[in-house]
KEKOL-856138 format. One record per residue (C-alpha): x, y, z; residue in one letter. Coordinates in steps of 0.1 Angstrom, whole numbers, plus 5000, padded with zeros to 4 digits. Layout:
# residues N
XYZA/...
# end
This chain:
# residues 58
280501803478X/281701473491X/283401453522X/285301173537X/286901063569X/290100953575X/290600483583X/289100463616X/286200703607X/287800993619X/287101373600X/290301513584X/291001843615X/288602143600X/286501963575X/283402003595X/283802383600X/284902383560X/281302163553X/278902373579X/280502753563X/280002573524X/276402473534X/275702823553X/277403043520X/274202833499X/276502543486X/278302753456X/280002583426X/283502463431X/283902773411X/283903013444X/286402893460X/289902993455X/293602903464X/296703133473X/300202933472X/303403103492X/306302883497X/305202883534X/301602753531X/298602673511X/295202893521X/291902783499X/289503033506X/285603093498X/284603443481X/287803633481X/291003583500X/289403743530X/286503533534X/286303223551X/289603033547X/291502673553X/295202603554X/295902313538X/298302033558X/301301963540X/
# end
């Protein structure tokens, strides 16, 4: 995984919780993680839908 901060060197708002919970689930393959799309937000989620999730900014 590659994460990278924002000009100025600031994190993107949840991208260290979204790092520490990918490193504490063992690092999995891009291949567990998951995304459910409603015309109100954008959720990707690790596992299963009720497993450790982000909304996405639009």
């Amino acid at each position: 995984m590659t994460a990278r901060r924002r000009p100025g060197g600031q994190w993107c708002p949840g991208r260290r919780r979204a790092i520490t919970v990918w490193q504490q689930a063992g690092a999995p393959d891009q291949t567990a993680f998951g995304m459910t799309v409603t015309e109100e937000e954008q959720i990707v989620w690790l596992g299963s839908p009720d497993g450790p999730h982000w909304r996405l900014l639009a």
